[in-house]
C-alpha positions in Angstrom: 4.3 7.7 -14.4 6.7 4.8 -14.9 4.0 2.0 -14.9 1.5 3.4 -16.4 -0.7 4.9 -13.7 -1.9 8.3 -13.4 0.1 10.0 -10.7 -2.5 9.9 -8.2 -0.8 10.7 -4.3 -2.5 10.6 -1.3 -2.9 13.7 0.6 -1.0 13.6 4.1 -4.2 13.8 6.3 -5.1 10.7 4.3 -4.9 7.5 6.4 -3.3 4.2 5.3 -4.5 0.8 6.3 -0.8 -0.8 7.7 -0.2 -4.2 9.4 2.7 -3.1 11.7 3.0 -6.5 13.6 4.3 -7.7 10.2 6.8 -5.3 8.5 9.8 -7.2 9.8 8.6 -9.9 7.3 9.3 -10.3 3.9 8.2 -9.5 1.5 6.7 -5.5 1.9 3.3 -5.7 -0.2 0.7 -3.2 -1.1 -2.1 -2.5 -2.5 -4.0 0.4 -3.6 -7.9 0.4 -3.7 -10.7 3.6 -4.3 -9.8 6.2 -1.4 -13.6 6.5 0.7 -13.9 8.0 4.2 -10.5 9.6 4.9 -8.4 6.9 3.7 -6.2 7.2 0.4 -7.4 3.1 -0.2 -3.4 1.8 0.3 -3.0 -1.1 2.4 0.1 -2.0 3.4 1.8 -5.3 4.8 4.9 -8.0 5.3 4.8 -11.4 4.5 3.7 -13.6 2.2 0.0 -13.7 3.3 -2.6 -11.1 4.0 -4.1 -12.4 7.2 -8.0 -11.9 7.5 -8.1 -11.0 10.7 -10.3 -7.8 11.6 -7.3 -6.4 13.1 -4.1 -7.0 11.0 -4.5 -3.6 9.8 -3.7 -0.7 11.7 -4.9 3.1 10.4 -1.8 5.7 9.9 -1.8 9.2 8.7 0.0 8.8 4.7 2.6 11.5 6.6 4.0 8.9 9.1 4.4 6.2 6.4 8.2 7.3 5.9 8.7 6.2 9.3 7.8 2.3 8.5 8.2 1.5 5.1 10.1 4.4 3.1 11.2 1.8 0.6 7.4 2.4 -0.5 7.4 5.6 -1.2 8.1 6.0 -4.5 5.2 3.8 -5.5 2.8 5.6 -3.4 1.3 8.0 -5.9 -0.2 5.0 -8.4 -3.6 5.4 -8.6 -6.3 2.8 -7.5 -6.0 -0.9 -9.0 -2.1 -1.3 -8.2 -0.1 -3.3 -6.3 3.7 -3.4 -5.1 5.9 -6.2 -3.5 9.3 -5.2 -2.7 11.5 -8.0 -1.9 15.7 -8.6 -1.6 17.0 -7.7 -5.7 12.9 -8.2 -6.7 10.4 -4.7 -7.7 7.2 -6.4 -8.7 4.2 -3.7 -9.8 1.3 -4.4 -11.9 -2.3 -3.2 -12.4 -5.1 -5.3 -10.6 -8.4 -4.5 -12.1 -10.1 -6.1 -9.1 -9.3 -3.7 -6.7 -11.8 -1.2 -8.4 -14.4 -3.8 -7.6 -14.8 -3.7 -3.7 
């Protein structure tokens, strides 16, 4: 893969963690921890700050995701410990070793 990562993609039955209240803000962010109980570990949202809220995120089938945020699609197959922000002229991805730790 182009960054480095094992090409790792979630299955489409998998289920992504999304804030939907806050895709019309920018930045698009996203991170990727271990997959566990259904989910393919992805959480997806806009902004500049994760809020901590028990509901910010939303659960989506990976097969919908096109539908809100295809700009993320081609990252989608990193494996666990990445993270994306896609901003106006600005690709950001790097590896995040604390991810693995949850």
């Amino acid at each position: 893969m182009r960054y480095g990562s094992a090409f790792f993609p979630p299955g489409p039955r998998e289920k992504v963690g999304i804030a939907l209240a806050s895709l019309h803000s920018a930045p698009l962010k996203a991170l990727r921890h271990p997959p566990e109980s259904g989910t393919c570990g992805w959480y997806i949202w806009g902004g500049t700050e994760m809020s901590q809220d028990a509901d910010f995120f939303q659960p989506l089938h990976f097969s919908h995701l096109a539908k809100y945020t295809p700009a993320l699609l081609p990252f989608l197959g990193l494996a666990p410990g990445w993270r994306v922000l896609l901003a106006q002229e600005q690709t950001e991805v790097w590896f995040d070793e604390n991810l693995l730790n949850i």
